[in-house]
C-alpha positions in Angstrom: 0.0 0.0 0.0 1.9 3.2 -1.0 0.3 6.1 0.4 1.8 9.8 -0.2 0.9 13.1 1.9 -1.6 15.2 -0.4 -1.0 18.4 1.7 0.7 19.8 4.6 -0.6 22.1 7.8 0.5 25.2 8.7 -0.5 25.4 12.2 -0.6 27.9 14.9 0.7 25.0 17.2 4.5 25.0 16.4 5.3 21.9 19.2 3.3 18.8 20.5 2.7 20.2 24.2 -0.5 22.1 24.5 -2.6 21.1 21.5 -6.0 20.7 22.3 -6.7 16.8 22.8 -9.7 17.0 20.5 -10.7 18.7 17.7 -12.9 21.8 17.7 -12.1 21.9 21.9 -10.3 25.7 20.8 -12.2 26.7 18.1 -9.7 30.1 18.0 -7.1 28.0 16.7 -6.3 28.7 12.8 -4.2 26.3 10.5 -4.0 26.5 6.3 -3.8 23.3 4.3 -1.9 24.1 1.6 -2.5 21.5 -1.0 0.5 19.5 -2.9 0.7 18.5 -6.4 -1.1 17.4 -8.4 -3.9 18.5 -5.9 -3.1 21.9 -5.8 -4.9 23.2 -8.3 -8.6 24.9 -7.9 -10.4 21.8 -9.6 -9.7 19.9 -7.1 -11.3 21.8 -4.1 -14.2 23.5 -6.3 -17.5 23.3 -4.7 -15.5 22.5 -1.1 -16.6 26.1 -0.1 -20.2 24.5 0.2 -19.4 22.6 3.4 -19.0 24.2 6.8 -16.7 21.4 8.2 -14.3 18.9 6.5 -12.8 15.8 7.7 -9.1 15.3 7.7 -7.4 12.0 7.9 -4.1 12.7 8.7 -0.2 11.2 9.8 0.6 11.8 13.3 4.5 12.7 12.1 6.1 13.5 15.4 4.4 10.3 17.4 8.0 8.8 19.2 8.0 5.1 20.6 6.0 2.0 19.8 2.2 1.6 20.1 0.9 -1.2 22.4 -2.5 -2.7 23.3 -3.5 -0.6 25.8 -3.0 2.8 27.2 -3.5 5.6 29.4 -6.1 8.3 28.1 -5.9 11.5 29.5 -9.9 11.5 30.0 -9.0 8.5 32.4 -6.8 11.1 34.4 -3.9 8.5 32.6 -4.1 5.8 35.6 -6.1 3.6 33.9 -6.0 1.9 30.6 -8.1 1.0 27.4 -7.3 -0.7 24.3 -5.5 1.2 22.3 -8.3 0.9 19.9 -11.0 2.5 22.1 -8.6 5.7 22.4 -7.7 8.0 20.3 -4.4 7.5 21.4 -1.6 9.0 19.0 0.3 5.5 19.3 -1.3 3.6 17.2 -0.6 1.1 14.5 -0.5 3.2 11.7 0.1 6.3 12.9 -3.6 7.8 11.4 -5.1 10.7 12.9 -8.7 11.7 12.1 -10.3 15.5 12.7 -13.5 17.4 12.0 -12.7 20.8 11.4 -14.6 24.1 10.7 -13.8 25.4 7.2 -13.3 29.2 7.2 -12.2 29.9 3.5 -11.0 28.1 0.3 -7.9 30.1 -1.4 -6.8 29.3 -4.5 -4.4 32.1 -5.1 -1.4 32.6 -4.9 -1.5 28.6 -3.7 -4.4 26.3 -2.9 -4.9 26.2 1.1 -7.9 25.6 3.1 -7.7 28.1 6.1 -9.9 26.6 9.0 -10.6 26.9 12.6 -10.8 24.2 15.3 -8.1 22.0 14.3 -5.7 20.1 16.7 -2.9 19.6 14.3 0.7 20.3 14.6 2.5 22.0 12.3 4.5 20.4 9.3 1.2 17.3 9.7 1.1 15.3 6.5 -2.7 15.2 5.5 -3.7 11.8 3.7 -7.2 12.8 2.7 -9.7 15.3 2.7 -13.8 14.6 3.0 -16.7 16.8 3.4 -18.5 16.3 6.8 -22.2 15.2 6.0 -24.3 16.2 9.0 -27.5 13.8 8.1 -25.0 11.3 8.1 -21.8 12.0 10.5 -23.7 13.9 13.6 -25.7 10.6 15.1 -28.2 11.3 17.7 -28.0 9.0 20.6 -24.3 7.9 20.3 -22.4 7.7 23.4 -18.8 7.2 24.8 -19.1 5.9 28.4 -15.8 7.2 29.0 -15.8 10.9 27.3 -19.4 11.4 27.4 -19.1 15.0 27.4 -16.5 18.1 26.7 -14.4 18.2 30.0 -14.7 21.3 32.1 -12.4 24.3 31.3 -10.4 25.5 33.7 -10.2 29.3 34.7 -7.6 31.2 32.8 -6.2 34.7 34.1 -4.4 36.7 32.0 -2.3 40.1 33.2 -3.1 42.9 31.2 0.2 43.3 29.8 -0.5 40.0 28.1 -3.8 41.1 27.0 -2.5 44.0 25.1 -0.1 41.9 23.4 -2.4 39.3 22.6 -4.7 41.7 21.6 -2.5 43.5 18.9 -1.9 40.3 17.1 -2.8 39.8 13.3 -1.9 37.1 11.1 -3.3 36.5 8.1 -5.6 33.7 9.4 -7.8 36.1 11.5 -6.7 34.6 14.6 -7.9 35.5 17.9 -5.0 35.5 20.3 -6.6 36.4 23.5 -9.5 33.5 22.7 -7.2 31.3 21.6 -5.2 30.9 25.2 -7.7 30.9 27.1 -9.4 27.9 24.8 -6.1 26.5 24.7 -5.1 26.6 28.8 -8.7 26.4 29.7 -8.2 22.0 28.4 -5.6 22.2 31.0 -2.8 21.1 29.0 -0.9 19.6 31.7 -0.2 15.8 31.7 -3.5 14.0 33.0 -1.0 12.3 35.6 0.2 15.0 37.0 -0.8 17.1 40.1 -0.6 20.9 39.5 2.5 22.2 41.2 1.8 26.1 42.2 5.9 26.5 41.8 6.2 25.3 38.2 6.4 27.1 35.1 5.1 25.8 31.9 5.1 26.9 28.4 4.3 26.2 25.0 5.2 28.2 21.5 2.0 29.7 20.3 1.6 31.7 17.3 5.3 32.5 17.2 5.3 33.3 20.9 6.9 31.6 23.9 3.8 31.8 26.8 3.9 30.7 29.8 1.5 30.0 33.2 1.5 28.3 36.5 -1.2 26.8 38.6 -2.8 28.7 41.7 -5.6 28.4 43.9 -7.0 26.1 41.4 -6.9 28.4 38.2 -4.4 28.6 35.3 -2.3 32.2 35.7 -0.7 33.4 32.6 2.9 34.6 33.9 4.2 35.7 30.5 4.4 35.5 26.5 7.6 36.8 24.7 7.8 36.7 21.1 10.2 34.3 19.5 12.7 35.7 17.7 10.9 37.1 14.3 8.9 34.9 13.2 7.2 35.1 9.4 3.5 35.5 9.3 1.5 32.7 7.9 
Protein backbone atom coordinates (compact mmCIF):
# COMPACT_ATOMS: atom_id res chain seq x y z
CA UNK A 1 0.00 0.00 0.00
CA UNK A 2 1.88 3.25 -0.97
CA UNK A 3 0.25 6.10 0.39
CA UNK A 4 1.78 9.79 -0.23
CA UNK A 5 0.85 13.14 1.87
CA UNK A 6 -1.55 15.25 -0.45
CA UNK A 7 -1.04 18.40 1.70
CA UNK A 8 0.68 19.81 4.61
CA UNK A 9 -0.59 22.06 7.84
CA UNK A 10 0.50 25.24 8.72
CA UNK A 11 -0.47 25.40 12.20
CA UNK A 12 -0.60 27.94 14.94
CA UNK A 13 0.70 25.03 17.16
CA UNK A 14 4.53 25.03 16.41
CA UNK A 15 5.33 21.87 19.24
CA UNK A 16 3.34 18.76 20.48
CA UNK A 17 2.74 20.15 24.19
CA UNK A 18 -0.49 22.08 24.49
CA UNK A 19 -2.58 21.08 21.49
CA UNK A 20 -6.01 20.72 22.31
CA UNK A 21 -6.71 16.82 22.78
CA UNK A 22 -9.70 17.00 20.54
CA UNK A 23 -10.66 18.71 17.69
CA UNK A 24 -12.88 21.80 17.74
CA UNK A 25 -12.12 21.86 21.91
CA UNK A 26 -10.33 25.66 20.76
CA UNK A 27 -12.18 26.71 18.13
CA UNK A 28 -9.71 30.09 17.96
CA UNK A 29 -7.07 27.99 16.73
CA UNK A 30 -6.30 28.67 12.79
CA UNK A 31 -4.22 26.27 10.49
CA UNK A 32 -3.97 26.53 6.26
CA UNK A 33 -3.75 23.28 4.34
CA UNK A 34 -1.91 24.06 1.64
CA UNK A 35 -2.52 21.53 -1.05
CA UNK A 36 0.46 19.53 -2.88
CA UNK A 37 0.71 18.48 -6.42
CA UNK A 38 -1.11 17.37 -8.39
CA UNK A 39 -3.90 18.48 -5.91
CA UNK A 40 -3.08 21.87 -5.79
CA UNK A 41 -4.91 23.22 -8.34
CA UNK A 42 -8.58 24.89 -7.86
CA UNK A 43 -10.42 21.85 -9.59
CA UNK A 44 -9.67 19.95 -7.06
CA UNK A 45 -11.35 21.80 -4.11
CA UNK A 46 -14.17 23.45 -6.30
CA UNK A 47 -17.53 23.29 -4.73
CA UNK A 48 -15.47 22.53 -1.08
CA UNK A 49 -16.59 26.12 -0.14
CA UNK A 50 -20.21 24.53 0.23
CA UNK A 51 -19.36 22.60 3.42
CA UNK A 52 -19.01 24.22 6.80
CA UNK A 53 -16.73 21.43 8.21
CA UNK A 54 -14.34 18.85 6.47
CA UNK A 55 -12.77 15.80 7.75
CA UNK A 56 -9.09 15.33 7.74
CA UNK A 57 -7.41 12.02 7.85
CA UNK A 58 -4.10 12.71 8.68
CA UNK A 59 -0.21 11.20 9.83
CA UNK A 60 0.60 11.79 13.33
CA UNK A 61 4.52 12.74 12.13
CA UNK A 62 6.12 13.49 15.41
CA UNK A 63 4.45 10.28 17.38
CA UNK A 64 8.02 8.76 19.15
CA UNK A 65 7.97 5.12 20.59
CA UNK A 66 6.05 2.03 19.85
CA UNK A 67 2.15 1.65 20.12
CA UNK A 68 0.87 -1.19 22.36
CA UNK A 69 -2.48 -2.68 23.34
CA UNK A 70 -3.48 -0.62 25.83
CA UNK A 71 -3.01 2.85 27.25
CA UNK A 72 -3.53 5.56 29.41
CA UNK A 73 -6.13 8.28 28.06
CA UNK A 74 -5.87 11.54 29.54
CA UNK A 75 -9.89 11.49 29.99
CA UNK A 76 -9.03 8.54 32.43
CA UNK A 77 -6.83 11.09 34.35
CA UNK A 78 -3.95 8.53 32.59
CA UNK A 79 -4.07 5.84 35.61
CA UNK A 80 -6.05 3.62 33.92
CA UNK A 81 -6.00 1.92 30.64
CA UNK A 82 -8.09 1.04 27.37
CA UNK A 83 -7.28 -0.75 24.27
CA UNK A 84 -5.46 1.23 22.26
CA UNK A 85 -8.27 0.89 19.90
CA UNK A 86 -11.01 2.55 22.10
CA UNK A 87 -8.64 5.70 22.40
CA UNK A 88 -7.68 7.98 20.33
CA UNK A 89 -4.43 7.54 21.44
CA UNK A 90 -1.60 9.05 19.00
CA UNK A 91 0.32 5.48 19.35
CA UNK A 92 -1.27 3.59 17.18
CA UNK A 93 -0.61 1.14 14.48
CA UNK A 94 -0.53 3.16 11.73
CA UNK A 95 0.15 6.30 12.92
CA UNK A 96 -3.56 7.82 11.36
CA UNK A 97 -5.14 10.73 12.88
CA UNK A 98 -8.72 11.66 12.09
CA UNK A 99 -10.32 15.47 12.73
CA UNK A 100 -13.53 17.43 11.97
CA UNK A 101 -12.69 20.81 11.38
CA UNK A 102 -14.60 24.13 10.74
CA UNK A 103 -13.81 25.41 7.25
CA UNK A 104 -13.32 29.18 7.21
CA UNK A 105 -12.20 29.85 3.50
CA UNK A 106 -11.00 28.11 0.30
CA UNK A 107 -7.91 30.08 -1.38
CA UNK A 108 -6.81 29.30 -4.54
CA UNK A 109 -4.39 32.06 -5.12
CA UNK A 110 -1.35 32.64 -4.91
CA UNK A 111 -1.53 28.56 -3.74
CA UNK A 112 -4.36 26.28 -2.91
CA UNK A 113 -4.90 26.21 1.11
CA UNK A 114 -7.94 25.63 3.08
CA UNK A 115 -7.71 28.07 6.08
CA UNK A 116 -9.87 26.60 8.98
CA UNK A 117 -10.56 26.85 12.64
CA UNK A 118 -10.75 24.19 15.26
CA UNK A 119 -8.10 22.00 14.33
CA UNK A 120 -5.71 20.08 16.70
CA UNK A 121 -2.93 19.65 14.33
CA UNK A 122 0.69 20.33 14.59
CA UNK A 123 2.54 22.00 12.27
CA UNK A 124 4.48 20.40 9.31
CA UNK A 125 1.17 17.26 9.65
CA UNK A 126 1.15 15.34 6.45
CA UNK A 127 -2.68 15.21 5.55
CA UNK A 128 -3.66 11.77 3.68
CA UNK A 129 -7.20 12.83 2.71
CA UNK A 130 -9.71 15.26 2.73
CA UNK A 131 -13.81 14.57 3.02
CA UNK A 132 -16.71 16.82 3.39
CA UNK A 133 -18.49 16.34 6.79
CA UNK A 134 -22.24 15.18 5.97
CA UNK A 135 -24.29 16.24 8.95
CA UNK A 136 -27.45 13.80 8.11
CA UNK A 137 -25.01 11.27 8.09
CA UNK A 138 -21.81 11.98 10.49
CA UNK A 139 -23.66 13.90 13.55
CA UNK A 140 -25.70 10.65 15.11
CA UNK A 141 -28.22 11.31 17.68
CA UNK A 142 -28.04 9.03 20.64
CA UNK A 143 -24.34 7.95 20.33
CA UNK A 144 -22.41 7.66 23.42
CA UNK A 145 -18.82 7.16 24.83
CA UNK A 146 -19.15 5.92 28.43
CA UNK A 147 -15.82 7.16 29.05
CA UNK A 148 -15.78 10.95 27.27
CA UNK A 149 -19.45 11.41 27.41
CA UNK A 150 -19.05 14.96 27.37
CA UNK A 151 -16.49 18.09 26.67
CA UNK A 152 -14.40 18.17 29.97
CA UNK A 153 -14.74 21.30 32.09
CA UNK A 154 -12.38 24.26 31.26
CA UNK A 155 -10.40 25.53 33.67
CA UNK A 156 -10.24 29.34 34.70
CA UNK A 157 -7.60 31.18 32.84
CA UNK A 158 -6.18 34.71 34.10
CA UNK A 159 -4.37 36.75 31.97
CA UNK A 160 -2.25 40.06 33.24
CA UNK A 161 -3.11 42.91 31.21
CA UNK A 162 0.19 43.32 29.77
CA UNK A 163 -0.53 39.96 28.06
CA UNK A 164 -3.80 41.14 27.04
CA UNK A 165 -2.46 43.99 25.06
CA UNK A 166 -0.08 41.86 23.35
CA UNK A 167 -2.44 39.34 22.63
CA UNK A 168 -4.72 41.70 21.56
CA UNK A 169 -2.50 43.50 18.88
CA UNK A 170 -1.91 40.31 17.13
CA UNK A 171 -2.77 39.81 13.33
CA UNK A 172 -1.89 37.12 11.10
CA UNK A 173 -3.34 36.46 8.13
CA UNK A 174 -5.58 33.71 9.44
CA UNK A 175 -7.79 36.10 11.55
CA UNK A 176 -6.68 34.59 14.60
CA UNK A 177 -7.90 35.54 17.92
CA UNK A 178 -5.00 35.49 20.29
CA UNK A 179 -6.65 36.42 23.54
CA UNK A 180 -9.51 33.55 22.75
CA UNK A 181 -7.16 31.27 21.64
CA UNK A 182 -5.21 30.90 25.20
CA UNK A 183 -7.74 30.86 27.15
CA UNK A 184 -9.41 27.86 24.83
CA UNK A 185 -6.09 26.47 24.70
CA UNK A 186 -5.10 26.65 28.83
CA UNK A 187 -8.67 26.36 29.73
CA UNK A 188 -8.16 22.05 28.42
CA UNK A 189 -5.63 22.20 31.00
CA UNK A 190 -2.78 21.12 28.95
CA UNK A 191 -0.87 19.55 31.71
CA UNK A 192 -0.20 15.77 31.72
CA UNK A 193 -3.47 14.05 32.98
CA UNK A 194 -1.02 12.34 35.62
CA UNK A 195 0.24 15.01 37.03
CA UNK A 196 -0.80 17.11 40.06
CA UNK A 197 -0.60 20.91 39.46
CA UNK A 198 2.51 22.21 41.24
CA UNK A 199 1.78 26.12 42.21
CA UNK A 200 5.93 26.50 41.81
CA UNK A 201 6.23 25.29 38.20
CA UNK A 202 6.37 27.12 35.10
CA UNK A 203 5.08 25.78 31.92
CA UNK A 204 5.12 26.91 28.39
CA UNK A 205 4.29 26.21 24.97
CA UNK A 206 5.18 28.20 21.47
CA UNK A 207 1.95 29.67 20.27
CA UNK A 208 1.59 31.69 17.29
CA UNK A 209 5.29 32.53 17.16
CA UNK A 210 5.29 33.30 20.85
CA UNK A 211 6.92 31.63 23.85
CA UNK A 212 3.80 31.78 26.77
CA UNK A 213 3.95 30.67 29.75
CA UNK A 214 1.52 29.99 33.25
CA UNK A 215 1.46 28.33 36.49
CA UNK A 216 -1.24 26.78 38.60
CA UNK A 217 -2.84 28.69 41.66
CA UNK A 218 -5.64 28.41 43.94
CA UNK A 219 -7.02 26.14 41.37
CA UNK A 220 -6.88 28.37 38.23
CA UNK A 221 -4.36 28.63 35.33
CA UNK A 222 -2.32 32.16 35.70
CA UNK A 223 -0.66 33.44 32.55
CA UNK A 224 2.86 34.64 33.94
CA UNK A 225 4.18 35.67 30.47
CA UNK A 226 4.42 35.49 26.48
CA UNK A 227 7.59 36.78 24.69
CA UNK A 228 7.78 36.71 21.14
CA UNK A 229 10.24 34.29 19.53
CA UNK A 230 12.70 35.70 17.72
CA UNK A 231 10.88 37.07 14.27
CA UNK A 232 8.85 34.86 13.21
CA UNK A 233 7.20 35.09 9.41
CA UNK A 234 3.50 35.49 9.31
CA UNK A 235 1.46 32.65 7.86
Amino acid sequence: MNIEPIATVHSCFTEKFGIPRQPLLADASRAAIELLPPLNTPDAVAGLEQNSHLWVIFQFHQVAGQWSHKVRPPRLGGNKKLGVLATRSPFRPNNIGLSVVRLIEVRTHPKVELIVAGADLLDGTPVLDIKPYIPYADAIQGASSEFAEQAPAATPVKIPEAVLAIARGYRDDWGTDLEALIQQVLGQDPKPAYQQPDPERIYGMELCGFNLQWRYRDGAIEVMAMEKLGEVAQP
